[in-house]
N, C-alpha and C positions, 0 to 999 in steps of 0.2 A: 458545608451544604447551605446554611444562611447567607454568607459570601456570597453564595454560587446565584441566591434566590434574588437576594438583593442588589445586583450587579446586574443581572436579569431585569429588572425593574427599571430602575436608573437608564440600562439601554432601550427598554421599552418608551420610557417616559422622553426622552431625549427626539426618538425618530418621531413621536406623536407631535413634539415638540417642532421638530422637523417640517415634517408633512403642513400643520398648520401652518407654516410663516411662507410653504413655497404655495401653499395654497391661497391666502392675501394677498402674495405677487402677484400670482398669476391672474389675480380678477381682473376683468376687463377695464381695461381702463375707462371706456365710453360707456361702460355701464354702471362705473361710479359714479361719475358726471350724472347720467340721467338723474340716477337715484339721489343725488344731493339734488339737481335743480327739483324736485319735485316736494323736498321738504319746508317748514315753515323758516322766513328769514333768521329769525334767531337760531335756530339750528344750525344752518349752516357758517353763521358768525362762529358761534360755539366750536363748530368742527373744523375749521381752520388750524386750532389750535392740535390738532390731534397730530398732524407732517406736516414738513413742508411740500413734500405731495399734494395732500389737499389743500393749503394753503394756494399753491401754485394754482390749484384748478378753479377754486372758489375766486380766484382774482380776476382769471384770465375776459378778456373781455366778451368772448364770446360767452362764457358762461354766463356772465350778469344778463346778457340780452336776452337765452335762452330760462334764464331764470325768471327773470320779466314775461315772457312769455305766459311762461308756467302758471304766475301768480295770479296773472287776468282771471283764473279760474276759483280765486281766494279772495273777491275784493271785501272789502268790508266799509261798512259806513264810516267815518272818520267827523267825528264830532269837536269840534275846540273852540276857543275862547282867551280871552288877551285880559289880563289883570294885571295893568303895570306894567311890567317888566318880566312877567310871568306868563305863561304858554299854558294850560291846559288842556291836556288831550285824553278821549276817549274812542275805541275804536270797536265796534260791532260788528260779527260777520254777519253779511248782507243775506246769503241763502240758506239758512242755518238757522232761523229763527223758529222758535217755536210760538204755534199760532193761539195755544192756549197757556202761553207762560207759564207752563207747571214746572221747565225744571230750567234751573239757571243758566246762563249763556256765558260761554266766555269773553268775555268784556277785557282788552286790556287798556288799563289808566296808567295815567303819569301824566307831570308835568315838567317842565326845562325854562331856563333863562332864555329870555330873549337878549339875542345881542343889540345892543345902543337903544334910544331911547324914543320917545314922543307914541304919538299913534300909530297903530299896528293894524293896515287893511288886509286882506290873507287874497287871491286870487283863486282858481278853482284848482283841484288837483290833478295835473297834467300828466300822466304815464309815469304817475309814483314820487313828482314833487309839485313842489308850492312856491310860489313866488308873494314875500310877503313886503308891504310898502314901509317901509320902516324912516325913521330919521339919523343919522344924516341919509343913509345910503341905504339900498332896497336890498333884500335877503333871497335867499333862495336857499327852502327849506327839504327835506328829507326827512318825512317823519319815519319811515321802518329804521336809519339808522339814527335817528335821533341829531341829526347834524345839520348846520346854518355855513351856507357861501356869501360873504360880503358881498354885495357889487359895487365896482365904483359907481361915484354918482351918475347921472347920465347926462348933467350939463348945471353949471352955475348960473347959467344966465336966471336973470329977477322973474321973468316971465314964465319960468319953469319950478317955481317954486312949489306950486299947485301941482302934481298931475298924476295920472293913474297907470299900473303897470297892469302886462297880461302877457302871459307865458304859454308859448307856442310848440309844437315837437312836432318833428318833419319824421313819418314813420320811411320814407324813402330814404333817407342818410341817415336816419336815428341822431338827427341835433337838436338840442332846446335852444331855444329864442327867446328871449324877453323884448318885450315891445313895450313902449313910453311913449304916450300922449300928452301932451298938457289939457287939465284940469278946470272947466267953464271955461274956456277961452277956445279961440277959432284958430286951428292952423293948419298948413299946407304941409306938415314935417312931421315925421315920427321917430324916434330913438331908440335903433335896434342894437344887440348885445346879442351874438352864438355864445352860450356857457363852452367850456373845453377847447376854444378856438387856441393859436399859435398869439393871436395878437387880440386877446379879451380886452377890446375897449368900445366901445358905441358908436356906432353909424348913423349918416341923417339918410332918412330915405323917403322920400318926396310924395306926394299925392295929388291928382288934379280936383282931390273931391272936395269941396268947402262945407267942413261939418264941423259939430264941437260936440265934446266928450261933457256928462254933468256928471248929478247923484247918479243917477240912473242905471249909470254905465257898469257894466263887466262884463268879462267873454266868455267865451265857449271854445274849443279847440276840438273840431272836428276834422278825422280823416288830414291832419295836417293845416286847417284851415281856422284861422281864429275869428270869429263873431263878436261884434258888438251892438249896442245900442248906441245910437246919437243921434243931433239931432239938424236936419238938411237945411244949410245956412243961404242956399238958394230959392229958400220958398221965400213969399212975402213976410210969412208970421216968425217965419225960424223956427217955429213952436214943430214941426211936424218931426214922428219918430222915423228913421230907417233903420236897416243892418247893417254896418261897416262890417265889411270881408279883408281879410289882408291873410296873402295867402304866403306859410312860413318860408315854405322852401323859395321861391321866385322872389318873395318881399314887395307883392302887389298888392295894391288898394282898389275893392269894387265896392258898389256903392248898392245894393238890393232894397227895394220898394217892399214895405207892411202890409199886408190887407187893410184895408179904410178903417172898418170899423174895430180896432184893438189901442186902447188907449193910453197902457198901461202894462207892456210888452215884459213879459218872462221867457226868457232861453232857455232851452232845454236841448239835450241831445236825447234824441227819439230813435232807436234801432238805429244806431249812426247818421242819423241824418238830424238836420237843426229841424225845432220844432219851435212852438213859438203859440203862446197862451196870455190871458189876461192876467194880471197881479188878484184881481178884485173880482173878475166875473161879472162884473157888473153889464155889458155891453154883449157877452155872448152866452150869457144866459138864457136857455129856450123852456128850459120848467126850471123848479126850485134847485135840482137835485141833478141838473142834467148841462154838461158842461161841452164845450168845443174846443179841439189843438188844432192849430194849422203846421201842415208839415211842408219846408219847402221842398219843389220835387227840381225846381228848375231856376237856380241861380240867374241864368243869363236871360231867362224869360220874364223874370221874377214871377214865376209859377208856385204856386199853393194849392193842395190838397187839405181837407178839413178831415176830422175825424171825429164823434161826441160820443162821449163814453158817459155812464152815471157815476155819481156819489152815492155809495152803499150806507154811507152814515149820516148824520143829522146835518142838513146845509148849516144850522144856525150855529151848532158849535162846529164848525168848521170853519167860521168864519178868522177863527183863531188858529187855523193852521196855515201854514207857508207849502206852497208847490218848490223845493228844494233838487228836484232833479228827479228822473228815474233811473232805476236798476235795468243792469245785461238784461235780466231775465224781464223786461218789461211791466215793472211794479213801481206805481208814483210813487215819491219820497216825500212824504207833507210832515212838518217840523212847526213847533209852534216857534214863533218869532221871539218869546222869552219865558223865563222857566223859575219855578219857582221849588219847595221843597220834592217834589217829587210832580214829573209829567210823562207823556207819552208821542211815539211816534205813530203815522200811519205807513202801513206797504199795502199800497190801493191796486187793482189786479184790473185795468177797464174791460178786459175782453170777457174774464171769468166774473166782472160786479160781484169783487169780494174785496174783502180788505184784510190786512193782520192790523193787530193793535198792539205794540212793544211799551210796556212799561219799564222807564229809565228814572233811576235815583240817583241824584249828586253826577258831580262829574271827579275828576283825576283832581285831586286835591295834596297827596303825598302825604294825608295825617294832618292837614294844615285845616284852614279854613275856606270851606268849599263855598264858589261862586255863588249858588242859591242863595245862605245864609248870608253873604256879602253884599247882594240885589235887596234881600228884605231887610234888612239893620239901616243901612241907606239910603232907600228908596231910587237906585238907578237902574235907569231898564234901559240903556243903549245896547240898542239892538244892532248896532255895525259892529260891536265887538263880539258877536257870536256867528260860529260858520258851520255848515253841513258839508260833508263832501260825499255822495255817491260813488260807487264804483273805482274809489280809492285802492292800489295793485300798491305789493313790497316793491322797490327797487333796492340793490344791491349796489348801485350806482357811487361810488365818492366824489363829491365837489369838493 
């Protein structure tokens, strides 16, 4: 009768056994997809390993794109800084913050080697990477999977020894582009690279505009369009600021006129549109407290719309914050320009004249010796080696 009871069981356990494994077949396929693209990038690194099923799926290329997608909805601030030959990174989620700091945020740190050596300028973060100017050769970075693409150089010539990179992504073919200027100097030529192409090598591609790139310079990549500042080698003074346009997909050069009075030109990308502010304030300041964006509405017009929004907090210690970009959800990014044992960010709100106020301690250090304490034993405050990234998305992407 035990026999009979336990043999009973054994078949019981077997069909349940059964049932479960035709029941994991049969899940839908496109509805595993969703539900993996919809998880955090390290999860689905993770779950790769579980089949090659998933493995297959998590590769396939539409997935990454659809997982890129997904993630625009997960960006988070992405904070770092260059020590040496050392990388540290910090990464905050952007709409997730709590406005009165009472309970901890999830912050993830680390830090990585940089590949080859000298100064490290980092570019802005383009639809989930970074293009970082490196010596010998310029980098292109992925922070979600922690991974560096050499570039070859972009040219030996002497007169190219100086110059600055910016990294472009064409949401109509979904290509990155790296574009090369040379550096204080005046030219007619620019140095393009598609990442993933059949024949990864650099292209000259021409311009009728006569401008030069300085400090000053860095871009913006909007809507597939990269912005710069420079400075129009056709006026008398040369001294006068415009926005260099170069648009990714076509690989064209337009040249967009300032408002007059901006002396001291900040890019931003404003609800997808380029937006464009003072470093200083100093010139479209209308009260203490009370600030002016111009938004372009009309490239080929060189048309501008203004907007003034206030500062909810004290102008005079604001003097020591950076305009660092704004968030999707249209919240200034103001970052102090260097940090010491413990500082703070602002998320400035213009339409609601409110602000959050995030206190941040140390950065990604791995147990080692964290930048602050490095800055004050020291005394070095170069502020080119520290970078903000706004509205920073996982990619899934391999270089």
């Amino acid at each position: 009768m035990e026999q009979k009871e336990a043999k009973k069981r054994k078949g019981n356990t077997r069909r349940r056994e059964s049932t479960r494994s035709k029941s994991i077949l049969s899940f839908p396929l496109d509805l595993t997809r969703e539900i993996l693209s919809r998880l955090p990038l390290k999860s689905v690194v993770r779950f790769r390993c579980v089949s090659k099923l998933w493995s297959s799926l998590t590769t396939n290329p539409y997935f990454i794109s659809s997982f890129g997608d997904n993630s625009s909805t997960r960006q988070t601030l992405l904070l770092c800084f260059t020590k040496g030959d050392k990388l540290f990174v910090s990464s905050i989620p952007q709409h997730t913050q709590d406005s009165n700091n009472s309970s901890p945020l999830p912050i993830e740190r680390y830090h990585m080697k940089l590949p080859g050596y000298g100064f490290h300028d980092l570019t802005e973060s383009v639809h989930g990477f970074i293009c970082v100017e490196s010596s010998p050769n310029p980098l292109v970075w992925n922070p979600s999977m922690r991974s560096f693409l050499p570039l070859p150089n972009p040219t030996n010539h002497k007169s190219w020894n100086s110059k600055t990179l910016f990294l472009g992504y064409d949401p109509i073919e979904g290509k990155y582009k790296v574009v090369c200027i040379r550096y204080k100097k005046v030219s007619y030529v620019c140095r393009v690279l598609t990442l993933g192409s059949a024949q990864e090598s650099w292209r000259t591609v021409r311009t009728k505009h006569k401008h030069r790139a300085g400090y000053y310079t860095y871009g913006r990549c909007i809507n597939g369009v990269i912005y710069y500042i420079a400075r129009d080698q056709c006026k008398p003074s040369g001294f006068g600021f415009v926005i260099m346009s170069f648009d990714v997909r076509y690989e064209k050069f337009k040249m967009i006129e300032l408002p007059s009075n901006i002396d001291d030109p900040v890019l931003i990308n404003y609800d997808g549109r380029l937006a464009c502010s003072d470093s200083d304030n100093y010139n479209i300041r209308i009260r203490d407290n009370e600030r002016r964006l111009w938004i372009l509405e009309d490239a080929e017009k060189h048309k501008w719309s203004t907007q003034d929004y206030l500062l909810p907090f004290d102008p005079i210690s604001r003097t020591d914050m950076k305009l660092r970009g704004v968030t999707t959800a249209g919240e200034f990014v103001y970052v102090p320009p260097s940090f010491l044992k413990s500082y703070y960010i602002l998320f400035l709100d213009p339409m609601g004249n409110s602000y959050r106020r995030f206190e941040f301690k140390g950065m990604a250090d791995g147990g080692g010796e964290s930048w602050p304490d490095y800055i004050v034993r020291h005394g070095m405050y170069d502020l080119n080696h520290f970078h903000a990234f706004p509205n920073h998305t996982e990619s899934l992407m391999s270089l």
